[in-house]
C-alpha positions in Angstrom: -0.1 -22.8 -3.4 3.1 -23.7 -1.4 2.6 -24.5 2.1 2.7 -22.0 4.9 5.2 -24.9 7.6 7.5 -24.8 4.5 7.5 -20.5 3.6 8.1 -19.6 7.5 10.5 -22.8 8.9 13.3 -21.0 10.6 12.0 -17.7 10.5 11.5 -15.4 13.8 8.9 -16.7 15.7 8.1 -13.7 17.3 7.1 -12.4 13.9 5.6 -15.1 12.3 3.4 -15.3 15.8 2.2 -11.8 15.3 1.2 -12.7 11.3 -0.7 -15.9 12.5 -2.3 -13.6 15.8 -3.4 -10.7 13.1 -4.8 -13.6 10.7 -6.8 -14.8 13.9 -8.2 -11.4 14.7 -8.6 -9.4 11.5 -12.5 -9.6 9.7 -12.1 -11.1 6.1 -14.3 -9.1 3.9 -14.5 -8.8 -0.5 -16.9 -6.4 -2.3 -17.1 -6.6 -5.8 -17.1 -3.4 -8.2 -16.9 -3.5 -11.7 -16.8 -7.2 -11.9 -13.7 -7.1 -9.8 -13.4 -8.4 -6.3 -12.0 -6.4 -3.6 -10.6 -8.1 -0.6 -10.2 -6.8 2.9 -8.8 -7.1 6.4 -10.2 -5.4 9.3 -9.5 -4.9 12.6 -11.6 -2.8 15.0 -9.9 -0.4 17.7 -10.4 -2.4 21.0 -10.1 0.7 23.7 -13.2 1.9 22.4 -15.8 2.4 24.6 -20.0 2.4 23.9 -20.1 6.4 23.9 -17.4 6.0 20.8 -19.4 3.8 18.9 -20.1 6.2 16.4 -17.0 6.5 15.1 -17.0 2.9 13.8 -17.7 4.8 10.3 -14.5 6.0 10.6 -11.2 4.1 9.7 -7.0 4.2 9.0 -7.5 2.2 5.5 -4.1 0.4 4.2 -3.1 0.1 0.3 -0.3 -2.4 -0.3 2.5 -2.3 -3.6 3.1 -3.7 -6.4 2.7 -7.1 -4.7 -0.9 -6.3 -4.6 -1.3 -8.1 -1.5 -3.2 -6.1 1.7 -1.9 -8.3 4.3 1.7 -6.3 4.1 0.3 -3.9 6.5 -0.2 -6.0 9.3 2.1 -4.9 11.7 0.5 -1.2 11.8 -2.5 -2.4 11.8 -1.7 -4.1 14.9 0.4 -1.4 16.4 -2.6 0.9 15.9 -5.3 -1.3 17.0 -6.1 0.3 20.7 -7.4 3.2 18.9 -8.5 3.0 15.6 -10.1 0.6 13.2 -8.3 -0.1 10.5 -8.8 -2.5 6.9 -6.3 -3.1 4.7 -6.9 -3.6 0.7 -5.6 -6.1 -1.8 -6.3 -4.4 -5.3 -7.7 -7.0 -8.6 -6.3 -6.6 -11.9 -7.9 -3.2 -12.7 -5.8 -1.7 -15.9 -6.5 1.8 -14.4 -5.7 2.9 -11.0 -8.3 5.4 -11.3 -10.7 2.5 -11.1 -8.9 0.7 -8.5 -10.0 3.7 -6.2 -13.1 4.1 -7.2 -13.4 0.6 -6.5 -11.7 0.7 -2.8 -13.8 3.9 -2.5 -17.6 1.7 -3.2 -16.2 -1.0 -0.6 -15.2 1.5 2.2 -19.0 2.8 1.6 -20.5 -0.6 1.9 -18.7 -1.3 5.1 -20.2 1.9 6.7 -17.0 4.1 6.3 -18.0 7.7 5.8 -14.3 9.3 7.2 -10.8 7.9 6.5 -7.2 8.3 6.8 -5.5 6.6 3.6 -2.2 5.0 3.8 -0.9 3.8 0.9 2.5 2.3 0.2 4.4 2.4 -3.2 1.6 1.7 -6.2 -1.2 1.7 -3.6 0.0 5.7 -2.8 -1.2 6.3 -6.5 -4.4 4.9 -5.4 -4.1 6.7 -2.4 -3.9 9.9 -4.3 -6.5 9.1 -6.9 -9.4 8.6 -3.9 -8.2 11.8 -2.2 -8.9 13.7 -5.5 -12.2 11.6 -5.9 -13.9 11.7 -2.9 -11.9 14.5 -0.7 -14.9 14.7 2.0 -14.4 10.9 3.2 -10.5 11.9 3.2 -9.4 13.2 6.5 -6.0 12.7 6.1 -3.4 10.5 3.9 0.1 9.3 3.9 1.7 8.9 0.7 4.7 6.1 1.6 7.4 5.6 -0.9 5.5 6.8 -3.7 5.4 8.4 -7.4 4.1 11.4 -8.7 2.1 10.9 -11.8 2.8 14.5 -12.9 3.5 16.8 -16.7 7.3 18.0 -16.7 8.6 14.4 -15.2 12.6 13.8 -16.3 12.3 12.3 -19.6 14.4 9.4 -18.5 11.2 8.7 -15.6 8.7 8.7 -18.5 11.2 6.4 -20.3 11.1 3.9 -17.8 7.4 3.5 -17.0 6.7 3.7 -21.1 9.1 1.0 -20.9 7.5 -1.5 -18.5 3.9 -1.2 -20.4 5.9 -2.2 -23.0 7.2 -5.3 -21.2 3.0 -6.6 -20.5 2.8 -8.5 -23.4 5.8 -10.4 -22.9 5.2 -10.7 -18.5 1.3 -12.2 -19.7 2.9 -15.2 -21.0 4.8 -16.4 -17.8 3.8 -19.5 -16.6 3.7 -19.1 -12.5 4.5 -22.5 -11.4 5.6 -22.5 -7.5 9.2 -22.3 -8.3 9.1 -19.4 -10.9 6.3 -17.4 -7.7 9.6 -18.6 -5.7 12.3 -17.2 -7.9 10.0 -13.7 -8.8 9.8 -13.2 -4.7 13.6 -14.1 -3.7 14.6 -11.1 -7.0 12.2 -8.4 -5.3 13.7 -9.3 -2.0 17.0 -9.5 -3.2 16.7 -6.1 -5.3 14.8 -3.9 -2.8 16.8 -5.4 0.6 20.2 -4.1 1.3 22.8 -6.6 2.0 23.5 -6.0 5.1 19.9 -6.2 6.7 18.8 -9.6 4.9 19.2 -12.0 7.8 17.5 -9.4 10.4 14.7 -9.7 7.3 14.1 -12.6 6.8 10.3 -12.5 8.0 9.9 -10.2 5.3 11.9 -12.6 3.0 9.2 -15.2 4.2 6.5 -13.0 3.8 7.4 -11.8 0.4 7.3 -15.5 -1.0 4.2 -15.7 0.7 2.3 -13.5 -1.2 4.1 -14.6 -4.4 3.1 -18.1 -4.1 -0.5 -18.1 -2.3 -1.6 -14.3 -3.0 -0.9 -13.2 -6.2 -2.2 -14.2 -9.7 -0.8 -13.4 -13.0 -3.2 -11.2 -14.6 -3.6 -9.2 -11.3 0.3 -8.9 -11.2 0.1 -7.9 -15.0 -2.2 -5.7 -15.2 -1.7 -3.5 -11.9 2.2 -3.5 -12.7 2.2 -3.2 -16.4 -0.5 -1.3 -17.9 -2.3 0.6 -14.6 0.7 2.3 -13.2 2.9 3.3 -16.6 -0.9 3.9 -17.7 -1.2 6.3 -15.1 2.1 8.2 -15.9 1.1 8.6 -19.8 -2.0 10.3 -18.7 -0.3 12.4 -16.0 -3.6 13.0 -14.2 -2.1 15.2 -11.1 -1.8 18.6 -10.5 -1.3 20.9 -6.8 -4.9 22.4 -8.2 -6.5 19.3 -7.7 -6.6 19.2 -3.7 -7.1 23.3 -3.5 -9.7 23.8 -1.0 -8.9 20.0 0.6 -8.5 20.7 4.6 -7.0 17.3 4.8 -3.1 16.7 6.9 -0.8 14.9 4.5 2.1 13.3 5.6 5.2 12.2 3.3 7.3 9.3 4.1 10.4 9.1 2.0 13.5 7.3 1.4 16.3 8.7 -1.3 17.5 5.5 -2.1 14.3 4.4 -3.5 15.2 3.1 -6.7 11.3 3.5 -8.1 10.8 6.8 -6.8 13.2 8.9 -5.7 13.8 10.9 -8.8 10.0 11.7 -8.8 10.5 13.2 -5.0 10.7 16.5 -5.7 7.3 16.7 -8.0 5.6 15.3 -5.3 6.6 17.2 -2.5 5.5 19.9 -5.3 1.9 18.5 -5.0 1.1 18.3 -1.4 3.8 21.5 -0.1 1.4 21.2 3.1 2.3 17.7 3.6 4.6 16.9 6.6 8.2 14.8 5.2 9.7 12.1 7.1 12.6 10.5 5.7 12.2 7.0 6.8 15.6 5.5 6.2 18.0 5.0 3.5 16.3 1.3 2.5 14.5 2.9 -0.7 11.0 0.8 -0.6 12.6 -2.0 2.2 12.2 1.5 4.5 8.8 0.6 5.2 9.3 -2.7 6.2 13.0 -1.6 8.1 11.0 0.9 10.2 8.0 -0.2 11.9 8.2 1.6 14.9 8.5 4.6 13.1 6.1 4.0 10.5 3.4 3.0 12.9 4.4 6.4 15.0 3.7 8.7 11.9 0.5 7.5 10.8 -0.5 7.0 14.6 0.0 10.7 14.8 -1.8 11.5 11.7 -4.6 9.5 12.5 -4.9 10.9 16.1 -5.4 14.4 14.5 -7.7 13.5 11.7 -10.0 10.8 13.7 -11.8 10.1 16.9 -9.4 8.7 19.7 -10.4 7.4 22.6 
Protein backbone atom coordinates (compact mmCIF):
# COMPACT_ATOMS: atom_id res chain seq x y z
CA UNK A 1 0.00 0.00 0.00
CA UNK A 2 1.55 3.42 -0.61
CA UNK A 3 -0.02 6.28 1.00
CA UNK A 4 -2.80 8.37 -0.48
CA UNK A 5 -0.78 12.31 1.04
CA UNK A 6 2.17 10.90 -0.96
CA UNK A 7 0.15 9.59 -4.56
CA UNK A 8 -1.93 13.07 -4.83
CA UNK A 9 0.85 15.90 -3.25
CA UNK A 10 0.79 18.51 -5.84
CA UNK A 11 -1.86 17.34 -7.86
CA UNK A 12 -5.15 19.58 -8.76
CA UNK A 13 -7.04 20.01 -5.90
CA UNK A 14 -10.07 20.51 -7.53
CA UNK A 15 -9.88 16.91 -8.76
CA UNK A 16 -8.45 15.15 -6.03
CA UNK A 17 -11.49 17.02 -4.00
CA UNK A 18 -14.03 15.48 -6.22
CA UNK A 19 -12.21 11.68 -5.75
CA UNK A 20 -12.26 12.16 -1.93
CA UNK A 21 -16.20 13.83 -2.24
CA UNK A 22 -17.24 10.57 -4.48
CA UNK A 23 -15.34 8.22 -1.93
CA UNK A 24 -17.50 10.04 0.86
CA UNK A 25 -20.78 9.50 -0.93
CA UNK A 26 -20.66 6.36 -3.00
CA UNK A 27 -22.14 2.83 -1.11
CA UNK A 28 -19.25 0.18 -0.83
CA UNK A 29 -20.78 -3.10 -1.75
CA UNK A 30 -18.89 -6.90 -2.79
CA UNK A 31 -20.95 -9.94 -3.72
CA UNK A 32 -19.32 -13.02 -4.23
CA UNK A 33 -19.92 -15.50 -7.28
CA UNK A 34 -17.99 -18.29 -8.10
CA UNK A 35 -15.66 -17.95 -5.21
CA UNK A 36 -14.71 -14.58 -6.52
CA UNK A 37 -15.59 -11.27 -4.84
CA UNK A 38 -17.10 -8.58 -6.74
CA UNK A 39 -16.70 -5.08 -5.44
CA UNK A 40 -18.96 -2.05 -6.04
CA UNK A 41 -19.57 1.68 -5.82
CA UNK A 42 -22.86 3.17 -5.86
CA UNK A 43 -24.29 6.24 -5.93
CA UNK A 44 -28.14 6.83 -6.01
CA UNK A 45 -29.73 9.70 -8.31
CA UNK A 46 -30.53 12.45 -5.71
CA UNK A 47 -33.41 14.50 -7.84
CA UNK A 48 -35.53 11.60 -7.35
CA UNK A 49 -38.59 12.06 -5.87
CA UNK A 50 -40.98 9.30 -3.66
CA UNK A 51 -43.32 8.78 -6.87
CA UNK A 52 -39.79 7.53 -8.66
CA UNK A 53 -38.97 5.22 -6.23
CA UNK A 54 -39.55 2.40 -8.29
CA UNK A 55 -37.04 2.92 -10.51
CA UNK A 56 -34.29 2.27 -7.89
CA UNK A 57 -34.15 -1.27 -9.69
CA UNK A 58 -32.85 0.48 -12.38
CA UNK A 59 -29.11 1.65 -12.88
CA UNK A 60 -26.15 3.24 -15.43
CA UNK A 61 -23.57 0.34 -14.26
CA UNK A 62 -19.71 1.22 -14.94
CA UNK A 63 -16.96 -1.59 -16.06
CA UNK A 64 -13.38 -0.21 -15.72
CA UNK A 65 -9.99 -1.62 -17.99
CA UNK A 66 -7.35 -3.46 -17.80
CA UNK A 67 -6.55 -1.75 -14.44
CA UNK A 68 -9.39 -3.64 -13.10
CA UNK A 69 -10.23 -0.98 -10.79
CA UNK A 70 -14.16 0.47 -10.77
CA UNK A 71 -13.35 3.60 -9.07
CA UNK A 72 -11.99 5.02 -12.81
CA UNK A 73 -15.51 6.05 -13.37
CA UNK A 74 -15.98 8.38 -10.83
CA UNK A 75 -16.29 11.45 -12.55
CA UNK A 76 -19.57 10.21 -14.58
CA UNK A 77 -20.78 8.81 -11.97
CA UNK A 78 -20.86 12.10 -10.36
CA UNK A 79 -21.78 14.04 -13.41
CA UNK A 80 -24.83 11.79 -13.77
CA UNK A 81 -25.78 11.61 -10.26
CA UNK A 82 -29.14 14.05 -10.34
CA UNK A 83 -30.76 11.53 -12.31
CA UNK A 84 -29.68 8.21 -12.22
CA UNK A 85 -28.19 5.69 -9.88
CA UNK A 86 -25.25 4.41 -10.88
CA UNK A 87 -22.48 1.48 -9.47
CA UNK A 88 -19.39 0.97 -10.83
CA UNK A 89 -17.52 -2.65 -10.93
CA UNK A 90 -13.97 -3.77 -10.17
CA UNK A 91 -13.74 -7.32 -11.83
CA UNK A 92 -11.43 -10.48 -9.68
CA UNK A 93 -9.18 -12.56 -11.49
CA UNK A 94 -11.77 -14.53 -13.51
CA UNK A 95 -9.70 -16.43 -16.52
CA UNK A 96 -12.84 -15.91 -18.63
CA UNK A 97 -14.62 -12.82 -19.29
CA UNK A 98 -17.64 -14.73 -19.87
CA UNK A 99 -17.63 -15.46 -16.17
CA UNK A 100 -16.72 -12.06 -15.24
CA UNK A 101 -20.29 -11.11 -16.53
CA UNK A 102 -22.07 -13.62 -15.40
CA UNK A 103 -20.61 -12.69 -12.21
CA UNK A 104 -21.41 -8.69 -12.49
CA UNK A 105 -24.74 -9.92 -13.87
CA UNK A 106 -25.59 -12.24 -10.13
CA UNK A 107 -24.45 -8.92 -8.17
CA UNK A 108 -26.61 -6.41 -10.10
CA UNK A 109 -29.50 -8.99 -9.21
CA UNK A 110 -28.70 -9.09 -5.64
CA UNK A 111 -28.69 -5.40 -5.31
CA UNK A 112 -32.29 -5.23 -6.77
CA UNK A 113 -31.28 -4.22 -10.46
CA UNK A 114 -33.75 -5.59 -12.85
CA UNK A 115 -33.00 -2.81 -15.92
CA UNK A 116 -29.53 -1.37 -16.86
CA UNK A 117 -27.54 0.76 -19.09
CA UNK A 118 -23.88 -0.89 -19.31
CA UNK A 119 -20.91 1.24 -19.83
CA UNK A 120 -17.90 -0.39 -20.17
CA UNK A 121 -14.50 0.98 -20.89
CA UNK A 122 -11.61 -0.94 -22.74
CA UNK A 123 -11.62 -4.84 -21.33
CA UNK A 124 -14.77 -4.05 -19.23
CA UNK A 125 -16.62 -3.35 -22.96
CA UNK A 126 -15.87 -7.10 -23.53
CA UNK A 127 -17.73 -7.66 -20.38
CA UNK A 128 -20.05 -5.22 -21.37
CA UNK A 129 -20.84 -7.15 -24.48
CA UNK A 130 -20.78 -10.54 -22.97
CA UNK A 131 -23.82 -9.51 -20.34
CA UNK A 132 -25.75 -7.85 -23.28
CA UNK A 133 -25.74 -11.28 -25.08
CA UNK A 134 -26.46 -13.06 -21.68
CA UNK A 135 -29.09 -11.38 -20.17
CA UNK A 136 -30.43 -8.87 -23.06
CA UNK A 137 -33.91 -8.23 -21.02
CA UNK A 138 -31.99 -6.38 -17.94
CA UNK A 139 -29.97 -4.52 -20.87
CA UNK A 140 -31.63 -1.38 -21.84
CA UNK A 141 -28.97 0.13 -23.46
CA UNK A 142 -24.92 -0.07 -23.53
CA UNK A 143 -21.94 1.92 -24.53
CA UNK A 144 -19.03 0.11 -25.75
CA UNK A 145 -15.91 2.84 -24.95
CA UNK A 146 -12.61 2.20 -26.53
CA UNK A 147 -13.17 -1.40 -27.07
CA UNK A 148 -12.38 -4.74 -29.02
CA UNK A 149 -14.24 -6.98 -31.00
CA UNK A 150 -13.79 -10.50 -30.22
CA UNK A 151 -14.78 -11.52 -33.70
CA UNK A 152 -13.78 -14.72 -36.71
CA UNK A 153 -12.03 -12.87 -39.83
CA UNK A 154 -9.81 -10.47 -37.32
CA UNK A 155 -6.28 -9.29 -39.22
CA UNK A 156 -3.97 -12.02 -38.54
CA UNK A 157 -1.56 -9.56 -37.10
CA UNK A 158 -4.63 -8.67 -34.21
CA UNK A 159 -4.87 -12.42 -33.43
CA UNK A 160 -0.98 -12.37 -33.36
CA UNK A 161 -0.88 -9.96 -30.78
CA UNK A 162 -3.51 -11.13 -28.21
CA UNK A 163 -2.01 -14.99 -28.82
CA UNK A 164 0.96 -13.17 -27.98
CA UNK A 165 0.16 -11.66 -24.49
CA UNK A 166 -1.44 -15.20 -23.20
CA UNK A 167 1.77 -16.22 -23.97
CA UNK A 168 3.56 -13.63 -21.85
CA UNK A 169 1.21 -15.04 -18.35
CA UNK A 170 3.56 -17.27 -17.29
CA UNK A 171 6.37 -15.10 -17.27
CA UNK A 172 3.94 -11.60 -15.82
CA UNK A 173 2.88 -14.50 -12.69
CA UNK A 174 6.31 -14.35 -11.43
CA UNK A 175 6.64 -10.41 -10.85
CA UNK A 176 7.10 -9.60 -7.55
CA UNK A 177 4.86 -6.17 -6.93
CA UNK A 178 6.70 -4.40 -4.44
CA UNK A 179 5.55 -0.56 -4.18
CA UNK A 180 8.17 0.61 -6.49
CA UNK A 181 7.79 -2.02 -9.38
CA UNK A 182 3.18 -0.99 -8.72
CA UNK A 183 5.06 2.58 -9.18
CA UNK A 184 7.10 1.92 -12.27
CA UNK A 185 4.02 -0.54 -14.01
CA UNK A 186 1.58 2.72 -13.50
CA UNK A 187 4.08 5.66 -14.65
CA UNK A 188 4.60 3.00 -18.27
CA UNK A 189 0.68 2.84 -18.76
CA UNK A 190 0.59 6.55 -18.18
CA UNK A 191 3.41 7.21 -20.12
CA UNK A 192 2.30 4.86 -23.08
CA UNK A 193 -1.40 5.73 -23.33
CA UNK A 194 -0.95 9.76 -22.56
CA UNK A 195 0.16 11.95 -25.30
CA UNK A 196 2.99 14.29 -24.57
CA UNK A 197 1.56 17.18 -24.75
CA UNK A 198 -1.45 16.62 -22.31
CA UNK A 199 0.62 15.01 -19.35
CA UNK A 200 0.85 18.01 -17.03
CA UNK A 201 -2.98 18.97 -17.63
CA UNK A 202 -3.10 14.93 -16.50
CA UNK A 203 -1.61 14.61 -13.91
CA UNK A 204 -4.77 13.58 -11.67
CA UNK A 205 -4.95 10.82 -13.87
CA UNK A 206 -1.23 10.28 -13.49
CA UNK A 207 -2.11 10.23 -9.69
CA UNK A 208 -4.85 8.20 -10.03
CA UNK A 209 -3.32 5.56 -12.21
CA UNK A 210 -0.59 4.86 -9.46
CA UNK A 211 -3.33 4.75 -7.21
CA UNK A 212 -4.88 1.88 -8.34
CA UNK A 213 -1.55 0.21 -9.14
CA UNK A 214 -0.33 0.47 -5.70
CA UNK A 215 -3.53 0.09 -3.35
CA UNK A 216 -6.08 -1.52 -5.93
CA UNK A 217 -4.66 -4.07 -7.91
CA UNK A 218 -3.24 -7.52 -7.08
CA UNK A 219 -1.12 -9.73 -9.16
CA UNK A 220 -3.19 -12.58 -9.97
CA UNK A 221 -6.21 -10.27 -10.72
CA UNK A 222 -3.89 -8.29 -13.05
CA UNK A 223 -2.72 -11.66 -14.57
CA UNK A 224 -5.42 -13.34 -15.07
CA UNK A 225 -7.97 -10.61 -16.50
CA UNK A 226 -4.97 -9.25 -18.81
CA UNK A 227 -3.36 -12.43 -19.82
CA UNK A 228 -5.47 -15.34 -20.20
CA UNK A 229 -9.36 -13.77 -20.00
CA UNK A 230 -9.04 -11.20 -22.77
CA UNK A 231 -6.49 -13.14 -25.48
CA UNK A 232 -8.81 -16.13 -24.13
CA UNK A 233 -11.66 -14.38 -25.38
CA UNK A 234 -10.22 -13.64 -28.88
CA UNK A 235 -9.16 -17.44 -29.46
CA UNK A 236 -12.67 -18.34 -28.89
CA UNK A 237 -14.11 -15.53 -30.95
CA UNK A 238 -17.50 -15.80 -29.22
CA UNK A 239 -19.36 -12.67 -31.18
CA UNK A 240 -21.35 -12.43 -34.01
CA UNK A 241 -24.17 -9.44 -35.36
CA UNK A 242 -26.65 -12.63 -34.87
CA UNK A 243 -26.26 -12.63 -31.40
CA UNK A 244 -28.21 -9.32 -30.43
CA UNK A 245 -30.97 -9.94 -33.37
CA UNK A 246 -34.15 -9.29 -31.84
CA UNK A 247 -32.30 -6.97 -28.89
CA UNK A 248 -34.42 -3.50 -28.80
CA UNK A 249 -31.56 -2.07 -26.84
CA UNK A 250 -29.73 1.78 -28.06
CA UNK A 251 -26.04 1.21 -28.41
CA UNK A 252 -23.77 3.83 -28.53
CA UNK A 253 -19.94 3.65 -29.76
CA UNK A 254 -17.26 5.81 -28.50
CA UNK A 255 -14.12 5.66 -30.38
CA UNK A 256 -10.73 7.02 -30.83
CA UNK A 257 -8.39 6.02 -34.01
CA UNK A 258 -5.38 6.44 -32.23
CA UNK A 259 -6.14 3.75 -29.89
CA UNK A 260 -3.22 1.68 -30.03
CA UNK A 261 -5.29 -1.61 -28.52
CA UNK A 262 -8.14 -1.21 -30.59
CA UNK A 263 -8.33 0.70 -33.40
CA UNK A 264 -7.50 -1.92 -36.00
CA UNK A 265 -10.53 -3.96 -34.51
CA UNK A 266 -12.95 -0.70 -35.24
CA UNK A 267 -14.35 -1.69 -38.14
CA UNK A 268 -15.53 -5.43 -36.97
CA UNK A 269 -17.22 -3.84 -34.35
CA UNK A 270 -19.01 -1.17 -35.77
CA UNK A 271 -19.92 -4.45 -38.00
CA UNK A 272 -21.60 -5.95 -34.74
CA UNK A 273 -23.79 -3.27 -33.49
CA UNK A 274 -24.47 -1.16 -37.22
CA UNK A 275 -27.49 0.33 -34.96
CA UNK A 276 -25.10 1.69 -32.57
CA UNK A 277 -24.67 5.51 -32.61
CA UNK A 278 -20.38 6.48 -33.14
CA UNK A 279 -18.77 9.19 -31.41
CA UNK A 280 -15.29 9.76 -31.95
CA UNK A 281 -14.10 10.91 -28.71
CA UNK A 282 -10.71 12.44 -29.54
CA UNK A 283 -7.53 11.46 -30.93
CA UNK A 284 -6.01 10.26 -27.24
CA UNK A 285 -6.57 6.38 -28.20
CA UNK A 286 -7.69 4.91 -24.55
CA UNK A 287 -6.44 8.47 -22.65
CA UNK A 288 -9.78 9.74 -24.73
CA UNK A 289 -11.86 8.73 -22.03
CA UNK A 290 -10.18 10.28 -19.42
CA UNK A 291 -9.27 13.58 -21.92
CA UNK A 292 -13.00 14.04 -22.41
CA UNK A 293 -15.24 14.02 -19.52
CA UNK A 294 -17.65 16.39 -20.50
CA UNK A 295 -18.24 14.68 -23.42
CA UNK A 296 -18.20 11.36 -22.17
CA UNK A 297 -20.57 12.07 -19.36
CA UNK A 298 -22.88 13.89 -22.26
CA UNK A 299 -23.14 10.68 -24.35
CA UNK A 300 -23.97 8.21 -21.85
CA UNK A 301 -26.32 10.97 -20.07
CA UNK A 302 -28.15 10.88 -23.30
CA UNK A 303 -28.25 7.23 -23.69
CA UNK A 304 -29.33 6.71 -20.31
CA UNK A 305 -32.12 9.36 -20.53
CA UNK A 306 -33.67 7.37 -23.43
CA UNK A 307 -33.25 3.90 -21.95
CA UNK A 308 -34.23 4.77 -18.17
CA UNK A 309 -36.55 6.61 -15.88
CA UNK A 310 -35.61 10.43 -15.52
CA UNK A 311 -36.94 12.54 -13.28
Amino acid sequence: MRELELIYEGVNPRKVGELEAFRDRAELRSEVYGGLVYKSWSLNGTARSEEESGREDEAVVFLPGGMAHGEVWFPQMLDIRSAHRSIAFSLPECTKLDRAAEGVLFSLEQMGVRRAVIVGYSMGGLVAQCMVRQNPQMMAGAVFALTGAPVPGLPQEVRTRWADRRKRKFRTQLLNLTNTTRMAMAENVFQSNCPEDMEREMDFWRAFIEDSYCNHLYLKQYVNLNYAAQPDLYKAAPFSPEDTAGWEGKITILHSENDALYAKEQPFLFDLYPQAKRVDIGKEGQFAMLAHREEVSREIAELADACLGVK
